[in-house]
MARLUM-914184 format. One record per residue (C-alpha): residue number from 1; z, x, y; residue in three letters. Coordinates in Angstrom, 2 decimals, always signed. Each point is the difference from the previous one (the first is absolute). Layout:
+-----+---------+---------+---------+------+
: pos :       Z :       X :       Y : code :
+-----+---------+---------+---------+------+
: NUM :       Z :       X :       Y :  ALA :
...
+-----+---------+---------+---------+------+
END
This chain:
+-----+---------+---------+---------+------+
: pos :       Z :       X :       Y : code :
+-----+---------+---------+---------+------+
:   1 :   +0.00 :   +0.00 :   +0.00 :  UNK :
:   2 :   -0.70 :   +0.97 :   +3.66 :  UNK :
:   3 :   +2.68 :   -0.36 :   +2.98 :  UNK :
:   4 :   -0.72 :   -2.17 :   +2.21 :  UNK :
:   5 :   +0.25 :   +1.47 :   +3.31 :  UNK :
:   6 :   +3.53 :   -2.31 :   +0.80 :  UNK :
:   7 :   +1.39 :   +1.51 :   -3.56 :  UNK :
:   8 :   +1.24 :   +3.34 :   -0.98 :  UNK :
:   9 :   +1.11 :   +0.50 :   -3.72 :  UNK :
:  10 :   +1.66 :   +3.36 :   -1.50 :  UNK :
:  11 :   +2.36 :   +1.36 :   -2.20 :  UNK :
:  12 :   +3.75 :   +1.10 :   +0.97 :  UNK :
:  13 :   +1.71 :   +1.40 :   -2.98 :  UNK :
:  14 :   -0.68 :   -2.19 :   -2.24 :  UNK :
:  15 :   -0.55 :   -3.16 :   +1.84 :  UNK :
:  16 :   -3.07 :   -1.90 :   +1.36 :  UNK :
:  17 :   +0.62 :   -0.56 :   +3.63 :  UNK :
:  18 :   -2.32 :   -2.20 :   +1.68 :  UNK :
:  19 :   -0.09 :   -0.37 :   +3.55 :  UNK :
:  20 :   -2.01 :   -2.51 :   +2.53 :  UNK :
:  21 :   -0.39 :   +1.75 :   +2.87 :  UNK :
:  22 :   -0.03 :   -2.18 :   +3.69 :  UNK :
:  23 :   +0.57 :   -3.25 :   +0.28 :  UNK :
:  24 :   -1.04 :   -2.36 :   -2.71 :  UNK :
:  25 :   -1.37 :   -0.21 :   -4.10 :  UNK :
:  26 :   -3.31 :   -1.26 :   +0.66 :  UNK :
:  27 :   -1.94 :   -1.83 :   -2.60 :  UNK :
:  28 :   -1.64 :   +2.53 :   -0.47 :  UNK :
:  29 :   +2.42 :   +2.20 :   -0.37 :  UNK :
:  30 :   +1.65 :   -2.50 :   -2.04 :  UNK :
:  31 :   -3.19 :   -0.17 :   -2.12 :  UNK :
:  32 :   +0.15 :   +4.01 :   -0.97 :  UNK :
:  33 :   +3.86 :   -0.11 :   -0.88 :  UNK :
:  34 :   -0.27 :   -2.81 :   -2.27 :  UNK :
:  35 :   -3.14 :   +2.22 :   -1.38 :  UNK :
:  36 :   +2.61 :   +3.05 :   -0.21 :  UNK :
:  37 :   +0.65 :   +0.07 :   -4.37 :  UNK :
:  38 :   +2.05 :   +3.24 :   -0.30 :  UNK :
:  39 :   +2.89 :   -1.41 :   -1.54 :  UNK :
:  40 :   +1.16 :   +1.79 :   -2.61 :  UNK :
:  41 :   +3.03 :   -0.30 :   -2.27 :  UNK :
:  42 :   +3.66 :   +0.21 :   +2.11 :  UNK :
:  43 :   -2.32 :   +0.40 :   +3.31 :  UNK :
:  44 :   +2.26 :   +0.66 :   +2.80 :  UNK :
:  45 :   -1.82 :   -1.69 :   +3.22 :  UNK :
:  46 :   +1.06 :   -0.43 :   +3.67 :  UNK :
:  47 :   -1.98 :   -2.01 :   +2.44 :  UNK :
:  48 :   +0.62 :   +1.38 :   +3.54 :  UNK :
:  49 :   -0.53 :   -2.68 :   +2.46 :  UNK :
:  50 :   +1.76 :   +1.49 :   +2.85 :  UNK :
:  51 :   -2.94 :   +0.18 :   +2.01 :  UNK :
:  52 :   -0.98 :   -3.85 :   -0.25 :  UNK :
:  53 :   +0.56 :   -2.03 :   +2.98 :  UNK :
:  54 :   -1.40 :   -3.13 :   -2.16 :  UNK :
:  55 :   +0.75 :   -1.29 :   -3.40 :  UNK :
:  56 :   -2.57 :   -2.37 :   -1.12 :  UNK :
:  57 :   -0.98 :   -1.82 :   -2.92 :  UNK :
:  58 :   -2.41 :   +3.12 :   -0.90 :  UNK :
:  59 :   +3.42 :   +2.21 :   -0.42 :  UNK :
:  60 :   +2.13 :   -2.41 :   -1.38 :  UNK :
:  61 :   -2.64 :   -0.21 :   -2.77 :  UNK :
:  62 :   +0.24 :   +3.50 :   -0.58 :  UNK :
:  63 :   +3.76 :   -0.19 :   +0.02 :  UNK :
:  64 :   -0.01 :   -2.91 :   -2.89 :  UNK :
:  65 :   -3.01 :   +1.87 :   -2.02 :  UNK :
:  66 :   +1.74 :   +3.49 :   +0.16 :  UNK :
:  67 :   +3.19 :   -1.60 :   -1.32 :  UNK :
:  68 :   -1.43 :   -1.28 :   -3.08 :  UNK :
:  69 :   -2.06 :   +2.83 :   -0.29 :  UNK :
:  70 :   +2.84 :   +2.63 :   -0.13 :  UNK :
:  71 :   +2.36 :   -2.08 :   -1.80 :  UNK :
:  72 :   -2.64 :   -0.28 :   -2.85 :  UNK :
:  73 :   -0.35 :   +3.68 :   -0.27 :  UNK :
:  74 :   +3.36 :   +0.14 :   -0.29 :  UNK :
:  75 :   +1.02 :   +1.69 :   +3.73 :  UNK :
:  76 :   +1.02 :   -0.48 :   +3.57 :  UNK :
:  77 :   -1.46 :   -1.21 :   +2.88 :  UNK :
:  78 :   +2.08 :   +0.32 :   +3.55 :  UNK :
:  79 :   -1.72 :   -1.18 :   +3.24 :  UNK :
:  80 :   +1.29 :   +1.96 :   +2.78 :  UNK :
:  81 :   +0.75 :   +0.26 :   +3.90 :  UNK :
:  82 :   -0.82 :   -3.62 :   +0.86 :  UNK :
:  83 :   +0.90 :   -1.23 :   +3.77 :  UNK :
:  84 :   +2.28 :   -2.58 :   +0.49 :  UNK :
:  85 :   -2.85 :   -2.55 :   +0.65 :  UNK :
:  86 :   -2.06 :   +0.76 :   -3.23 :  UNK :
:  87 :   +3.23 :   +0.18 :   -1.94 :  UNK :
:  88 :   +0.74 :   -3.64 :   +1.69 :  UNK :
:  89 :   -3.28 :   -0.54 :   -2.19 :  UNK :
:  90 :   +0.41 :   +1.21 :   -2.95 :  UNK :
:  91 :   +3.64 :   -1.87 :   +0.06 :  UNK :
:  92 :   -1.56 :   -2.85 :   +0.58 :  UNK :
:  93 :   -2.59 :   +0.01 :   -2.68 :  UNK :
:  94 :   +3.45 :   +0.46 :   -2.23 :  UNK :
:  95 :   -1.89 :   +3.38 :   -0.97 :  UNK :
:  96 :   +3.72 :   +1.87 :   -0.16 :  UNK :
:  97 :   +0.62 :   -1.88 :   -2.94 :  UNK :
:  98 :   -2.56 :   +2.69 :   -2.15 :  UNK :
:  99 :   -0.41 :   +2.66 :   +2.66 :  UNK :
: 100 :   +1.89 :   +2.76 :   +0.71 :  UNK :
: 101 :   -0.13 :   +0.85 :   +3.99 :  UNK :
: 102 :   +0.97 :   +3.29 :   +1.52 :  UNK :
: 103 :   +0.24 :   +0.54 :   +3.52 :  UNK :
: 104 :   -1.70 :   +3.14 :   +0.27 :  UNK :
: 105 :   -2.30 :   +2.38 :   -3.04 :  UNK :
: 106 :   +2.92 :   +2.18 :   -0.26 :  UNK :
: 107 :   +2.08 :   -2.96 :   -1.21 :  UNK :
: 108 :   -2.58 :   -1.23 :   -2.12 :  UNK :
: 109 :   -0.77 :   +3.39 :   -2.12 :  UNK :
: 110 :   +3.97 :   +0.26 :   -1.03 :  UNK :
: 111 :   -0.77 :   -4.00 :   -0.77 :  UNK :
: 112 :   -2.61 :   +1.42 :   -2.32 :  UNK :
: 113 :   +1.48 :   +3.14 :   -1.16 :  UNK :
: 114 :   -2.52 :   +1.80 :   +1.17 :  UNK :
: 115 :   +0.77 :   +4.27 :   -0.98 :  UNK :
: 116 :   -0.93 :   +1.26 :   +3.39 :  UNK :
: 117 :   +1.35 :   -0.71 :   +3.42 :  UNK :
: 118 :   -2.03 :   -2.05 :   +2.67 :  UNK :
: 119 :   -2.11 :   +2.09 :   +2.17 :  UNK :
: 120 :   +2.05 :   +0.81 :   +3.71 :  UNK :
+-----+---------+---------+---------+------+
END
């Protein structure tokens, strides 16, 4: 799969971290997550949405996919660094009920157990 230009996927340790950068999931960039398949057995994955200013349906989706996803392959998904106004979202869509949220990535990687510390 190809980033789209408003994603950024890499390794840290051994976690998947991936990251929307400014402002919003789009559908497309919604599209190209939900496209992601690297999921392997006990994955360790941390969505970084600190940068979104917007939560839409588009990330929700991803939120809900990811989830079952990762819990099939038998590992953990933590979304991290959420404002208080997409959090207010995500709360709302009673989405804390099977997601784990983090305020900030390096939060989330000690969620995870990720082996290496978060990047200063």
């Amino acid at each position: 799969m190809q980033d789209e230009p408003s994603l950024n996927i890499e390794r840290i340790g051994d976690a998947t971290v991936i990251r929307a950068l400014p402002t919003s999931i789009t559908p497309q960039a919604g599209e190209a997550l939900l496209g992601y398949r690297a999921f392997p057995k006990g994955v360790k994955m941390v969505l970084d949405l600190s940068g979104l200013l917007f939560l839409g349906s588009a990330a929700l989706s991803v939120m809900i996919v990811y989830h079952k996803r990762v819990k099939q392959a038998g590992g953990r998904l933590v979304v991290a660094g959420l404002d208080d106004e997409c959090r207010k979202v995500v709360e709302t869509a009673e989405l804390t009920k099977i997601l784990d949220l983090q305020p900030d990535l390096a939060s989330a990687l000690e969620a995870v157990g990720c082996q290496a510390p978060a990047p200063a």
